[in-house]
N, C-alpha and C positions, 0 to 999 in steps of 0.2 A: 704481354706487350700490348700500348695502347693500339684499339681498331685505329687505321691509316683515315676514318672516316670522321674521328675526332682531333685532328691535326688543325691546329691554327695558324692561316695567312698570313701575314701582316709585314707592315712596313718594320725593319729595324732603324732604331734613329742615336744608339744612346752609344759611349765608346765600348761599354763593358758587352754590348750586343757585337759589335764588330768586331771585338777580342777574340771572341766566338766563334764567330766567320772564320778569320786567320787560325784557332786549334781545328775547324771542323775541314779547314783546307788540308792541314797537316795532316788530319787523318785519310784524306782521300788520296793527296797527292805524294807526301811526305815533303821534304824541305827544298830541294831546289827550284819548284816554281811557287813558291807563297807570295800575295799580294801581302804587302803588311795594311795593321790597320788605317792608316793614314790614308789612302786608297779608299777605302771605304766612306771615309769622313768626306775625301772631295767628291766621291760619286753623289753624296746624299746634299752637299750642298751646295753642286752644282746641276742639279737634275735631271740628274740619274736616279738609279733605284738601286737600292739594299731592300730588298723581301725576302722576308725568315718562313719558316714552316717547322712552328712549336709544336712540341708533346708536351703538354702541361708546361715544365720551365726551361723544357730541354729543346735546345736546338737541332735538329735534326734531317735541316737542308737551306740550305739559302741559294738567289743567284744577283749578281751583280751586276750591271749596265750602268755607260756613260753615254753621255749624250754629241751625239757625231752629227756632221754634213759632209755632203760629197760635191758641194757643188753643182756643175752643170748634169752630174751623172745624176741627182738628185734634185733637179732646180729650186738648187738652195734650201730646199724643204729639211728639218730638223729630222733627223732619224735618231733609234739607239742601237749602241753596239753594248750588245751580250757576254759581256767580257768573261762571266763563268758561271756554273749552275754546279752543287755540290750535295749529293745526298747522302747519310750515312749509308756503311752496306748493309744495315739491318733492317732499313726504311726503301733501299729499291725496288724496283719493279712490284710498288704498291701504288703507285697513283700518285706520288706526291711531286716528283718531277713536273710533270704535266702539269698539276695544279697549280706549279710555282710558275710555269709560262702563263696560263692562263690569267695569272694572277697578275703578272708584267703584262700583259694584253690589254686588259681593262685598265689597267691604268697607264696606258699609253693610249689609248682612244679616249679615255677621259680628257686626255691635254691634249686630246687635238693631235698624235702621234703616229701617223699607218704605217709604219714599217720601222722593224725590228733586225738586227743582224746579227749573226755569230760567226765563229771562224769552226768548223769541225775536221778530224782528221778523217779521210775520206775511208781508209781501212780499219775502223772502227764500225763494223755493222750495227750495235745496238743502237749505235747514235742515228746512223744512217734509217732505220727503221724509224725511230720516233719522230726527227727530225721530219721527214717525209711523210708520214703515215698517220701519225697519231697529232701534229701540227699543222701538214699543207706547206710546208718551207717548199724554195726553190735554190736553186744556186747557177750561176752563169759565170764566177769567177774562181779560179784556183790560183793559190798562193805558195809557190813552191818553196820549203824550207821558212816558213812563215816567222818563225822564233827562234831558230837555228838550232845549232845541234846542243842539246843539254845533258844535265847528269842523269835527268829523273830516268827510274826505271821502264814506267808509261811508255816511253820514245823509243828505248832500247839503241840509244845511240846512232836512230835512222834520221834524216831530214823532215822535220817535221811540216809538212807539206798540210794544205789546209784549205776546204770547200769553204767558200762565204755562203752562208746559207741567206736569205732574203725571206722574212714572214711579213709577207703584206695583208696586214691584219682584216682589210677589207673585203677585200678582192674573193672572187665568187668561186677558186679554189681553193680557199681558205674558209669561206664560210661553207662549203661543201664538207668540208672534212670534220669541221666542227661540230654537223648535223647527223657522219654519218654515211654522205652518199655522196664520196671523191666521184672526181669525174674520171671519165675511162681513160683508155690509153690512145691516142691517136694511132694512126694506122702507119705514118709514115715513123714513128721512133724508130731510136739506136740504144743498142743497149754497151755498156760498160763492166765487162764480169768482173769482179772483185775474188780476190783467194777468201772463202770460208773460215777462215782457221788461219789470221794473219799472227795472232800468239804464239799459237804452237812454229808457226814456220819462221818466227824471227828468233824463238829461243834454236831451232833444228836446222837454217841452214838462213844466216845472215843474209849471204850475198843473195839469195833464190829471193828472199822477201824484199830486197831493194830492188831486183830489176823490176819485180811485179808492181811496187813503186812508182818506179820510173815510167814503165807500161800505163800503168794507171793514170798520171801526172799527164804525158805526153798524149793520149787519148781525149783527156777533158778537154787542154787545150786547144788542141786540134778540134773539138766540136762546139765549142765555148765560140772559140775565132770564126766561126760559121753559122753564126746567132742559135743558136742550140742552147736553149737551159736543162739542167737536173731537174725532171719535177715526180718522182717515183724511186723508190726500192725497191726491189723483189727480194725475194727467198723464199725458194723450195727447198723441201726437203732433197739431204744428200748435200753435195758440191756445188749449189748452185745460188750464186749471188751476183745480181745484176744493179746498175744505176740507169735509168729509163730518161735519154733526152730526147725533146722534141723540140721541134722550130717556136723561136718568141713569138714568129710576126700572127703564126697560125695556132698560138694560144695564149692569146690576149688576157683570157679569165685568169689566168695563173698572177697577174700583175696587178688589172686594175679592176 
């Protein structure tokens, strides 16, 4: 197998590229949530991004962003939403993920673009980890049942509930993490324990993995409503998984 360290960045532009995207979707997600390629064609010609991550001809990650505003919540300022990042399972937890945000980074500061968004599900740890850890994300809003209940196996028929993450690509939390040396934890945080092990306990006891859900859901908001953003994951070894919020006003770095 090609080293992960001869993979190639780039823009996709052409239909038979984005054909691509939609098989390499099916292989992560299977069929009930496929963007089809049309979707593709208007991210890249209204700009947004379609960035691939080649092994010699083969495809073997892409992610996809459109180009959003939020208005006053945003003053007016153009952002992108993150609408999905797909890597084969053979090409994971090698680096290429990451390379594909970094890759949407630069060329969102290229155009003049400081901030990035995605929607993640909050009892999904791996995301949680990278998200926070290996990028600098923040998040201040949850989207409860965000896509509603679907067939895919992913959701297991739970409300698909959803952190906005925030990557303000500027901002001197972000250029911390980039370098290396995130900033500590303030004194005053809260933390959000998460179940470890939310697979095993959605296939072993449905209703136990919704209320912790719900626990989970009602908790953000509840700190979210009280200017608190996400800006941290832990995990320790054993049972122990945390989301680390602290007050906005009193970590300004995390934003601007």
């Amino acid at each position: 197998m090609m080293n992960a360290e001869k993979i190639v960045i780039r823009r996709c532009t052409t239909l038979e590229e984005f054909e691509r995207c939609v098989e390499l979707q099916r292989a992560t997600w299977q069929e009930s949530i496929i963007v089809p390629s049309a979707m593709f064609v208007v991210a890249e010609e209204t700009g947004g991004q379609v960035i691939g991550a080649f092994a010699d001809d083969q495809l073997v990650g892409f992610l996809m962003s459109l180009v959003g505003t939020h208005g006053e919540a945003r003053d007016n300022n153009l952002f992108l939403h993150s609408h999905m990042t797909a890597v084969l399972p053979a090409w994971r937890n090698r680096g290429v993920g990451r390379r594909l945000k970094l890759a949407q980074r630069d060329d969102a500061l290229r155009r003049g673009i400081g901030l990035i968004e995605w929607t993640f599900d909050p009892l999904e740890l791996g995301n949680a980890h990278f998200n926070f850890r290996r990028l600098g994300a923040i998040a201040r809003r949850v989207i409860p049942n965000c896509y509603g209940i679907t067939e895919s196996p992913l959701h297991a028929g739970m409300p698909t509930d959803r952190l906005v993450a925030e990557w303000h690509l500027t901002s001197v939390r972000v250029d911390g993490v980039m370098a290396g040396t995130p900033s500590g934890t303030p004194a005053n945080a809260v933390r959000i324990a998460v179940p470890p092990n939310i697979g095993e306990l959605r296939r072993q006891d449905r209703a136990a993995a919704t209320r912790q859900q719900s626990r989970i859901r009602r908790e953000f908001k509840h700190w979210f409503a009280r200017g608190f953003a996400a800006i941290d994951f832990e995990r320790a070894a054993g049972d122990s998984a945390h989301y680390v919020l602290a007050p906005l006003p009193q970590s300004r770095e995390i934003v601007d």
